[in-house]
C-alpha positions in Angstrom: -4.4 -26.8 -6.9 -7.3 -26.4 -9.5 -6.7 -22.6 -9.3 -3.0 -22.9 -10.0 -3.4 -25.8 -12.8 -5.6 -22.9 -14.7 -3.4 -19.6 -14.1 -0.7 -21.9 -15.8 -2.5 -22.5 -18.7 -3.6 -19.4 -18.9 -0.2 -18.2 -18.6 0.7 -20.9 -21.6 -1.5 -19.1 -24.1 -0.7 -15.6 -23.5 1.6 -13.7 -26.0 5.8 -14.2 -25.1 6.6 -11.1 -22.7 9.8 -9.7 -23.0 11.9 -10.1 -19.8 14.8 -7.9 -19.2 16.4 -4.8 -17.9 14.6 -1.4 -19.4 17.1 1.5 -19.9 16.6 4.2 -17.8 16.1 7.6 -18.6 16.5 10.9 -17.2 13.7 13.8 -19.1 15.1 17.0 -19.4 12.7 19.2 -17.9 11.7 23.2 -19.3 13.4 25.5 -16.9 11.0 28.6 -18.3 8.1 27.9 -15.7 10.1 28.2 -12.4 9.6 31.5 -10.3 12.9 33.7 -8.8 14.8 31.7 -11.3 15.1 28.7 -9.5 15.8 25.1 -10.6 16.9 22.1 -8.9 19.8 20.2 -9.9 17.7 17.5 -11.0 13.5 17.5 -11.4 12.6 14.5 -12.1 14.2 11.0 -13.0 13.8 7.2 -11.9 17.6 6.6 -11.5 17.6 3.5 -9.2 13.8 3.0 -8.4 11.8 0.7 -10.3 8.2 1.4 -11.3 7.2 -1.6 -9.4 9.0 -3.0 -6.7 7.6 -6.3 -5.2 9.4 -8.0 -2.1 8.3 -11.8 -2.7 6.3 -13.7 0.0 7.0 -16.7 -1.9 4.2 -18.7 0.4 1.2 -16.1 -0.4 0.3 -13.0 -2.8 2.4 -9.6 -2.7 1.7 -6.8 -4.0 3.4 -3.8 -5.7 2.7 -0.1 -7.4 3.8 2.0 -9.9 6.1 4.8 -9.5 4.5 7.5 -11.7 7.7 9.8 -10.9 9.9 10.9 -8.5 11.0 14.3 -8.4 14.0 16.2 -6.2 11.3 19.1 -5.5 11.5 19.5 -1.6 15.2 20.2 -1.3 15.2 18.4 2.1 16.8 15.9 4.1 14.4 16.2 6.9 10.7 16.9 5.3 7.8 18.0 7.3 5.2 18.8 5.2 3.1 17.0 4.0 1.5 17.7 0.7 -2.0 19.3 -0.3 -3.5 18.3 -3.2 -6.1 19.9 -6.0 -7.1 20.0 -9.5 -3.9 17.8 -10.6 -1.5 19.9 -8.6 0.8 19.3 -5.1 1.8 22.2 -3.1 4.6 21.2 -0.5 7.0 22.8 1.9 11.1 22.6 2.1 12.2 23.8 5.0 16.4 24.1 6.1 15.8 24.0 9.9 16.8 20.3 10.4 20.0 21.0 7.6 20.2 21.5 4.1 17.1 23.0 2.0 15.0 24.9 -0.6 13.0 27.2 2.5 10.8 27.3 -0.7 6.8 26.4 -1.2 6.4 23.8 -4.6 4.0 23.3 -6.6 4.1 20.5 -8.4 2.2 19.0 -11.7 1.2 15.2 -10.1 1.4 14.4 -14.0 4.8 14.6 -15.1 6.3 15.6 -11.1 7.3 18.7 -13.4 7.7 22.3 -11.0 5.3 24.5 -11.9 6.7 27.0 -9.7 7.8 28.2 -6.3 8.3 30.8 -3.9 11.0 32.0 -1.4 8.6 31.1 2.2 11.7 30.9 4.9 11.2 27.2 6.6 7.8 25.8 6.6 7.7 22.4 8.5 3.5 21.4 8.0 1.7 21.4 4.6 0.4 24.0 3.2 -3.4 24.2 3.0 -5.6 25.3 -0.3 -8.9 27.8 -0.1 -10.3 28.1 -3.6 -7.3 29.9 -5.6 -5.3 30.9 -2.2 -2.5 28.6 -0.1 -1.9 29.5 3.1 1.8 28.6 4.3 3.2 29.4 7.3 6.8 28.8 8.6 9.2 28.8 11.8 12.7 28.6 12.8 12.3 26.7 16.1 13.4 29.9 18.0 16.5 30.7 15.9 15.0 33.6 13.9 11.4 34.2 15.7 11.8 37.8 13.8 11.3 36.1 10.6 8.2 34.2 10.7 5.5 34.6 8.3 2.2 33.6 7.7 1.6 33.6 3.7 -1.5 33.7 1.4 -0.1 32.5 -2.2 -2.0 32.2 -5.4 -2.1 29.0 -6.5 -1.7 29.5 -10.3 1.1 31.3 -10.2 2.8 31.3 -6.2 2.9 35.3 -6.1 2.5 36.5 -2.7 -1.2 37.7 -2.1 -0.2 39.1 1.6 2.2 38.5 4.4 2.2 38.7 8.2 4.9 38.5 10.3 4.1 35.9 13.2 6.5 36.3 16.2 7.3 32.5 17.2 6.3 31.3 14.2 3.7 28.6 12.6 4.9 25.5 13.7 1.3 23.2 12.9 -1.6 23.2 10.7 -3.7 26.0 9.9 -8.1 25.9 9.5 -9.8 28.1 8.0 -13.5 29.2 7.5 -15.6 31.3 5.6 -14.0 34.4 6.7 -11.0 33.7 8.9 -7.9 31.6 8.9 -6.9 30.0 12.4 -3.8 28.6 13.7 -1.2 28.5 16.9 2.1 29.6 19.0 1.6 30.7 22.3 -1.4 32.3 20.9 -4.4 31.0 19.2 -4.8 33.6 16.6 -7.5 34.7 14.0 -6.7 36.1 10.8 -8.6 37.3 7.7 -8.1 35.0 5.0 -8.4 38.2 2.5 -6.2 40.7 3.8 -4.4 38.9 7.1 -5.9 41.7 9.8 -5.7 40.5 13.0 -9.7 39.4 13.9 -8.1 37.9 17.1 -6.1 35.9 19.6 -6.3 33.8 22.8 -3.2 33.4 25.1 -2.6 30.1 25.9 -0.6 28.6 29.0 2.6 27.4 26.4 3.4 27.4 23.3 1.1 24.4 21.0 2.7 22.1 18.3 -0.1 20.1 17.7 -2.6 19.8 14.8 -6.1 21.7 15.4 -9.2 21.0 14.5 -12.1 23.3 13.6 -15.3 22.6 14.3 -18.8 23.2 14.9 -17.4 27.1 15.3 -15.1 26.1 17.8 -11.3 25.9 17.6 -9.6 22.8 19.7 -5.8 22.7 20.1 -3.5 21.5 22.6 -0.6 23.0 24.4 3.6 22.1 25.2 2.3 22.6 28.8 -0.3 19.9 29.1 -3.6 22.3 28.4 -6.0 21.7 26.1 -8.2 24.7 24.3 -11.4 25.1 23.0 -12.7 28.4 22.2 -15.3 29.8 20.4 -14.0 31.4 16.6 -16.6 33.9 16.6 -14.8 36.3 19.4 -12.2 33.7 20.8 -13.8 33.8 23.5 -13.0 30.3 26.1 -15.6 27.4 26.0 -13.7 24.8 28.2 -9.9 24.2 28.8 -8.8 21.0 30.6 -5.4 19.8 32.4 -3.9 16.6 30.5 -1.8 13.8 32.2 1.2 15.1 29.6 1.8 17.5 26.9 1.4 17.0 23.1 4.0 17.0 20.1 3.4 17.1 16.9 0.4 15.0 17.3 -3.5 15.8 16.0 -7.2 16.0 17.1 -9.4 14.7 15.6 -13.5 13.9 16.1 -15.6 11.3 15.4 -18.7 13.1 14.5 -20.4 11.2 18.0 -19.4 13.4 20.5 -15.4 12.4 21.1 -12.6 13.8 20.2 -8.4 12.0 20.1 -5.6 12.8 20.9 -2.6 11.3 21.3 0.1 12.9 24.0 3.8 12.4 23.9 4.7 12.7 27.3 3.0 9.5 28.9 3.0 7.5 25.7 -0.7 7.1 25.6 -3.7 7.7 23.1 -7.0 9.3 24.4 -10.5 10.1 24.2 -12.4 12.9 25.6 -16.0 14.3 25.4 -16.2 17.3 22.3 -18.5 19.5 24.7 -16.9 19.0 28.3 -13.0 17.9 27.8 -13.4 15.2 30.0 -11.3 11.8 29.5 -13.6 8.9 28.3 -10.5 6.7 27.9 -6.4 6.1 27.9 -4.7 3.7 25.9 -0.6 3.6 26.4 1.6 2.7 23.7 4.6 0.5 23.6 6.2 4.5 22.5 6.2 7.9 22.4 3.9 8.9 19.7 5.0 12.0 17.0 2.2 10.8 14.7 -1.4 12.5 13.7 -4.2 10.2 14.5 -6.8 8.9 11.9 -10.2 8.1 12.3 -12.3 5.7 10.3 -15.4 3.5 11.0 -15.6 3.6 14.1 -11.9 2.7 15.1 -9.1 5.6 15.5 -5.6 4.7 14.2 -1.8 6.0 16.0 2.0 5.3 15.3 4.6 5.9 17.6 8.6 5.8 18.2 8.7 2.5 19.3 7.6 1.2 15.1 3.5 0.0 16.0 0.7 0.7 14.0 -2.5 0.8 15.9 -5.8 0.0 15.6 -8.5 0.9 18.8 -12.1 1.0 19.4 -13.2 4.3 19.8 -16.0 3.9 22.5 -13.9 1.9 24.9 -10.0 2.3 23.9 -9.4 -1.1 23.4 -6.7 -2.5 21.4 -8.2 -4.3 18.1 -4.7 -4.9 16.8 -1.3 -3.3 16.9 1.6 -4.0 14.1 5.5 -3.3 14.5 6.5 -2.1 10.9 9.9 -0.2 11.7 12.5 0.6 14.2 10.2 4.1 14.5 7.6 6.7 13.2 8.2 10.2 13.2 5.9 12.6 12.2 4.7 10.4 9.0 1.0 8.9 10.2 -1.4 6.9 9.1 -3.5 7.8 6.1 -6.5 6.2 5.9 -8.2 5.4 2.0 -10.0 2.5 0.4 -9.8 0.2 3.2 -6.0 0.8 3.6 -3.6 2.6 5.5 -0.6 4.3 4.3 2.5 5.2 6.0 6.2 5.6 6.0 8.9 4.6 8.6 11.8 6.8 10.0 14.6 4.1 9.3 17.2 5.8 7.1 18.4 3.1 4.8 15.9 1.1 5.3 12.7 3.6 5.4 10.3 2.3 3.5 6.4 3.0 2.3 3.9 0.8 4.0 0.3 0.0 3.0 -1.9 -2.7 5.6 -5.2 -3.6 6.0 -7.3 -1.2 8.0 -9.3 -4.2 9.2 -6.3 -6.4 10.1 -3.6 -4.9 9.8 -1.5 -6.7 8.0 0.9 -5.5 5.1 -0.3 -5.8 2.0 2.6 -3.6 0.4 5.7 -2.7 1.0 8.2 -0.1 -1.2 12.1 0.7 0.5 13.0 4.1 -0.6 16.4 3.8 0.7 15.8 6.9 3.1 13.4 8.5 6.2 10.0 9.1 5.6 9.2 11.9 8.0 5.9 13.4 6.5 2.4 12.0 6.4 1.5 10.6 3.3 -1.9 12.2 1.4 -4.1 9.8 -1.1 -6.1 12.0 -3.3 -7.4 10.6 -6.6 -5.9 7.5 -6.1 -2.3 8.5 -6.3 -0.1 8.5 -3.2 2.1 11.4 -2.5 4.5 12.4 -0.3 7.7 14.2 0.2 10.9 12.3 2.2 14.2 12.8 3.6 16.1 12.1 0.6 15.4 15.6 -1.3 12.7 13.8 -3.2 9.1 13.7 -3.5 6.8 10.4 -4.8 3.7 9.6 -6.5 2.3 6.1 -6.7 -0.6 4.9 -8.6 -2.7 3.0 -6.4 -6.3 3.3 -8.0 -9.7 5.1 -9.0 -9.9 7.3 -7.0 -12.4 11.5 -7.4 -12.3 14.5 -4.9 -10.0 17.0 -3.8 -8.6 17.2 -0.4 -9.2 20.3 1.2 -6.9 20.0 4.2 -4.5 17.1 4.2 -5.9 14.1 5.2 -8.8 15.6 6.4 -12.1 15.5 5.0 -14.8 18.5 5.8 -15.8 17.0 9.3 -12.1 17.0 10.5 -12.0 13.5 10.8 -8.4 12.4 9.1 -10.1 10.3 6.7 -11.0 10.7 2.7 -13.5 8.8 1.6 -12.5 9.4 -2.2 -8.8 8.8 -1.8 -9.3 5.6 -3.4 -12.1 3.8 -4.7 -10.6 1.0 -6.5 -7.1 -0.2 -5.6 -4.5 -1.0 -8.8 -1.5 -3.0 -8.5 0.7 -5.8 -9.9 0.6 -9.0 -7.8 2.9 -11.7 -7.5 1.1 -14.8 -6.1 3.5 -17.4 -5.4 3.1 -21.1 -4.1 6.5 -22.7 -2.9 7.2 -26.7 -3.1 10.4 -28.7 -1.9 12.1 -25.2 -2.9 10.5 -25.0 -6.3 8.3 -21.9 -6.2 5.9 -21.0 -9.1 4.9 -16.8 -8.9 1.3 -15.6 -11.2 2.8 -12.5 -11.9 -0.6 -10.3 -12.6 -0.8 -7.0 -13.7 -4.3 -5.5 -12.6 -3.7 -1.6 -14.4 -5.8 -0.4 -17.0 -2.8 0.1 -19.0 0.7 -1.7 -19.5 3.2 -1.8 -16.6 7.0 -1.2 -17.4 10.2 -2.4 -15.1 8.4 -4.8 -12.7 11.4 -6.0 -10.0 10.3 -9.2 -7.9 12.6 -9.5 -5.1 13.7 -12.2 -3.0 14.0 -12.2 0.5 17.4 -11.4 1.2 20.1 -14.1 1.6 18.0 -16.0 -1.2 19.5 -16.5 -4.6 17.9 -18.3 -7.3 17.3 -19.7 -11.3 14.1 -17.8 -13.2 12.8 -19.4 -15.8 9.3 -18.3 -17.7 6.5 -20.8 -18.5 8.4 -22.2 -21.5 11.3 -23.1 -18.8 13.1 -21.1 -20.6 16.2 -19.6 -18.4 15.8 -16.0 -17.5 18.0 -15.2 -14.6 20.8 -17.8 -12.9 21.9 -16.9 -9.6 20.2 -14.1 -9.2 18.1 -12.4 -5.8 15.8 -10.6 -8.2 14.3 -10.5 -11.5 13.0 -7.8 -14.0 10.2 -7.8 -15.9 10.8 -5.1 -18.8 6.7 -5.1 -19.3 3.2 -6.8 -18.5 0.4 -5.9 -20.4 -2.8 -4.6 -19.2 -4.9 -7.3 -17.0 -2.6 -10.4 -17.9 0.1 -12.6 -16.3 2.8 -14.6 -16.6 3.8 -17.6 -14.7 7.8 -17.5 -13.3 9.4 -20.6 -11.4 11.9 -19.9 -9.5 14.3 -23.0 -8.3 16.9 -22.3 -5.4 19.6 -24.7 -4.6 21.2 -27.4 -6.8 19.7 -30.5 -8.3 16.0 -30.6 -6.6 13.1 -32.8 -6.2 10.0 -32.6 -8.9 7.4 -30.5 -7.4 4.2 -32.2 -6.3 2.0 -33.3 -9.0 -0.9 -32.0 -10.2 -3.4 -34.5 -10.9 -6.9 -34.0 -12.8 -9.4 -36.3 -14.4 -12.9 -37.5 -14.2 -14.3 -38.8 -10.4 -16.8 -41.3 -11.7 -17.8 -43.5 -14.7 -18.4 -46.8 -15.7 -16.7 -50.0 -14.8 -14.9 -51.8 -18.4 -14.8 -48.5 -20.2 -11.5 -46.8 -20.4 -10.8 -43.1 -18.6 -8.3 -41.0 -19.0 -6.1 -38.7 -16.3 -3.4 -36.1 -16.2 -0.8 -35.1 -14.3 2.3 -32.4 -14.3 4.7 -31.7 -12.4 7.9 -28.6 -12.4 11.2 -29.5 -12.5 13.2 -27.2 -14.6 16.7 -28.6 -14.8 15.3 -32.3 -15.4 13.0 -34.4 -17.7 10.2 -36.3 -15.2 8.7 -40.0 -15.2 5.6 -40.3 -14.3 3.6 -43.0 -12.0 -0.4 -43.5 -11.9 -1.8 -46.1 -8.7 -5.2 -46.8 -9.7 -6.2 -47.8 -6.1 -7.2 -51.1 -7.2 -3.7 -52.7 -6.5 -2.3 -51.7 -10.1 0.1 -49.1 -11.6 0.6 -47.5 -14.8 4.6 -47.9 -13.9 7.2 -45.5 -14.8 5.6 -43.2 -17.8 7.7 -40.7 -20.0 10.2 -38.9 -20.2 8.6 -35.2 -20.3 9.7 -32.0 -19.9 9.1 -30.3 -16.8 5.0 -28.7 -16.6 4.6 -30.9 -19.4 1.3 -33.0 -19.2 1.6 -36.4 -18.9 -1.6 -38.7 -19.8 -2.6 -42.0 -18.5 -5.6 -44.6 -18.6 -6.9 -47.2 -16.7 -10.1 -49.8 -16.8 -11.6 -50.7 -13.8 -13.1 -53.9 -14.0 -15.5 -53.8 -10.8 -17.9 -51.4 -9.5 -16.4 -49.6 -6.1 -14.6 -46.5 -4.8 -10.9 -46.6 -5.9 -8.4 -43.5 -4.9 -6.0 -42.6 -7.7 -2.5 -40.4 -6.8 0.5 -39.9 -9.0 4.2 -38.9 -8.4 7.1 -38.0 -10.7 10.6 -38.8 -10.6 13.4 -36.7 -12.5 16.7 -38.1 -14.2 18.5 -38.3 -10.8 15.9 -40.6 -9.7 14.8 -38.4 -7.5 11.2 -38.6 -6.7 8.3 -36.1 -5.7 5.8 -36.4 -2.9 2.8 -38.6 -4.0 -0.4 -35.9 -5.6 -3.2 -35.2 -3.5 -5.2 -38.8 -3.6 -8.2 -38.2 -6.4 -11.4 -40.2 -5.4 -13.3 -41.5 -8.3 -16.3 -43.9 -7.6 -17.6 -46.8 -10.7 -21.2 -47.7 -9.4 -22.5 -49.0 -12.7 -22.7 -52.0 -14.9 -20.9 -50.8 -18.9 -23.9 -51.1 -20.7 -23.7 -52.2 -23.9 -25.4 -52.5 -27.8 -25.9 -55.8 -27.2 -27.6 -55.0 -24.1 -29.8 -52.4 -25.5 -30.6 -55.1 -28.0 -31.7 -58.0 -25.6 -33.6 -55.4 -23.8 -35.4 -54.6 -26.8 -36.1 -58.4 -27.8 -37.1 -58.7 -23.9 -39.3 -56.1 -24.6 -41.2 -57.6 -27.2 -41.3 -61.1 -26.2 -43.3 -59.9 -22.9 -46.2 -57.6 -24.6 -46.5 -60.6 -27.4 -46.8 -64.0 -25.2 -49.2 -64.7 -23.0 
């Protein structure tokens, strides 16, 4: 109560904000840097998206980000890749398999969401990775054109074509790369140079593998459609181990933990795994409520999945066991978590109602959530604090969701192949909404924690909800309404909204403050207020001695109302309040205020027989 009673002052002596809608606008971007004379129909715009979006838990804090931008770039109503990020630039994929797109690669300035440029690739359904000035990008059909497959090596500045290689079958996962080679899969694990694409090269496996590889430790790992996994030695490709698995993978990951084990998830079976790096033996099997499409991620001990069925989990990597699981969605496709910060990001496959999600790593509970209206298919990638990521409805996204320093390499993995950045974000931003509801009176500390200011801030009701918004002042912003917009907070303020629902209503519950001692025949003074937009309060003080201040007022509503009271004798008295608006409809009593008057009022004239005391004593015998 304290803490609310000072956010409202606070809130009282900050400058008026303006609240109201912000016009949209729609930049006209230059059309003079896009390759092959390309240009999408429209680049970048916020029609229909705020820059923060909060969905109000109007019993706790929420939490939303701002949209930097969101720009039709992938040209793709079912996107794949995920995006690779360095030096202020995002390289992405379209790819027209699934239906309608761009078969293009992007590169995009994570700025402005401007197109620097892009290049004719066929359909690329991974992200592309970055080496230096080089992107590698490869692409497949999914059997309809296994002629025209390619493996790419583009320069980044400018998306020219540095070589080409046809790959029968085509590139359907991620591709690693060392020093000297690049590696990647179909029914062969092949090895090219990075420099000129010569084969250096392959391993036949038993199928064909659509799941993410790791490298490491000079050893390539993958896993196969027919239930085998690989590893094999990059220097020669010669075999180290290959092991039988209790199902095949699909579109899933491995990852290692740096102690020895290695995860992976397998979509036949529904179940996430361990096994030893050096043997392939199973250490442990954990099954999932679903089928899992998702990459793993591994952080701190704990590995993370998603799959079909909408759960997030969390599990302990020594001994599989479930630390906690969360249903988000109706289901996860590809899009997995990514770990940054403490947090984990991810996006739902629910059409209409696909939305961004950020939890807790440690608890997993949400901490943010922002609908897009569409799927989210592709992992998200945090790198320098933005979020960005590429969705089924032809757009791509960036948030701003912190500090953040460092440059991906390979999407959501760091250099030990572990699906975790510890530089994604150092310092999380956001605008918070913490709200406190009372007899359907609900006061929201609307705090913008950005280093600059923060335009078109929605709060949102849950739905069915309509409601009156008025600002600290009680001043009416919105009647009837199941959101609000704020046109613009500054930089680390806040404003206090109440927001009343129904008709006439009760007061709220008073908030009662004053001194919990002092002296018995001297006066003391407390205060209460209480919210009641549509109505002008009374106010009523029980001193706990078997008196009352009776009725007191009228005053607006979060007005303070004062009030004193003499005790007479020394004891332990317990003070409360309540208010009553012009209906005569009354609040719940305060929470009871103990105040204790142990001592006699001492007065001049005491001082002054004290003193004569005094003296008489040291003078007579």
């Amino acid at each position: 109560m304290k803490i609310l009673l000072t956010l409202f002052l606070i809130g009282m002596l900050l400058l008026p904000v303006s609240l109201g809608h912000i016009e949209t606008f729609h930049p006209t971007l230059k059309t003079d840097f896009l390759l092959n004379g390309y240009q999408p129909d429209v680049c970048f715009n916020r029609i229909e998206q705020h820059q923060v979006h909060i969905d109000l838990d109007l019993y706790d804090a929420s939490y939303g980000h701002e949209l930097l931008w969101k720009a039709n770039t992938t040209g793709t109503n079912y996107e794949e890749s995920s995006v690779i990020y360095c030096d202020g630039v995002a390289y992405i994929g379209s790819c027209a398999t699934h239906g309608d797109g761009h078969n293009r690669l992007f590169a995009v300035d994570t700025t402005s969401g401007e197109i620097l440029w892009s290049t004719p690739t066929g359909p690329g359904y991974v992200g592309p990775v970055i080496d230096g000035n080089r992107v590698y990008f490869g692409t497949s059909t999914h059997g309809h054109d296994p002629e025209n497959e390619y493996m790419y090596c583009i320069n980044a500045s400018d998306g020219s074509i540095l070589w080409e290689r046809n790959i029968y079958g085509g590139i359907p996962e991620s591709i690693q790369y060392d020093e000297d080679n690049i590696y990647f899969t179909t029914y062969l694990i092949y090895a090219l140079d990075k420099y000129d694409g010569s084969t250096q090269w392959t391993y036949q496996m038993d199928d064909f593998s659509v799941t993410k590889p790791i490298l490491k430790d000079h050893a390539f790992i993958t896993a196969t459609s027919g239930g085998t996994m690989y590893k094999v030695d990059v220097t020669d490709g010669s075999p180290i181990w290959n092991v039988t698995l209790s199902g095949f993978s699909w579109d899933n990951s491995i990852t290692a933990d740096g102690n020895g084990r290695i995860y992976l998830a397998l979509y036949q079976g529904r179940t996430m795994n361990a096994y030893d790096e050096y043997t392939g033996d199973l250490l442990w099997t954990y099954r999932l409520h679903g089928n899992s499409l998702s990459f793993n991620a591994y952080h701190d001990n704990v590995v993370f999945i998603s799959d079909t069925a909408g759960y997030v989990y969390a599990l302990n990597v020594t001994t599989g066991t479930l630390i906690w699981e969360k249903k988000l969605g109706d289901t996860f496709d590809i899009s997995s978590p990514s770990i940054s910060g403490g947090f984990i990001v991810i996006g739902t496959r629910d059409f209409e109602d696909g939305a961004f999600f950020m939890l807790d790593e440690h608890t997993g509970e949400t901490v943010w959530k922002h609908t897009i209206g569409a799927s989210i298919t592709a992992p998200p990638t945090i790198a320098d604090g933005v979020l960005l990521c590429g969705t089924d409805d032809w757009h791509m996204y960036a948030f701003d969701l912190g500090i953040g320093s460092g440059d991906w390499v390979l999407s959501r993995y760091d250099a030990s192949n572990t699906a975790y950045s510890p530089n994604g974000l150092l310092q999380r931003h956001y605008v918070a909404a913490a709200c406190m509801t009372d007899n359907n009176i609900t006061i929201c500390t609307v705090t913008n924690i950005y280093d600059h200011i923060v335009h078109d801030i929605k709060l949102q009701l849950p739905a069915g909800i309509t409601a009156d918004w008025y600002d600290a002042s009680n001043t009416i912003l919105q009647s009837d309404a199941d959101h609000l917009i704020i046109d613009q907070l500054e930089s680390q303020s806040l404003i206090l909204i109440t927001i009343v629902t129904g008709d006439n209503l009760p007061p709220s519950t008073p908030i009662l403050s004053g001194p919990s001692s002092g002296q018995i025949n001297v006066e003391h003074m407390y205060n209460a207020y209480s919210i009641d937009p549509d109505d002008e309060l009374l106010y009523l003080f029980e001193w706990g001695d078997g008196s009352n201040s009776g009725w007191i007022g009228p005053f607006l509503s979060a007005e303070q109302c004062s009030a004193s009271h003499i005790w007479d004798q020394q004891g332990s008295y317990t003070i409360r309040c309540k208010a009553k608006d012009n209906h005569g409809i009354e609040s719940p009593w305060s929470e009871p205020l103990p105040v204790s008057m142990p001592r006699y009022h001492y007065t001049f004239y005491d001082s002054i027989l004290s003193f004569l005391s005094f003296i008489l004593s040291s003078f007579l015998p």
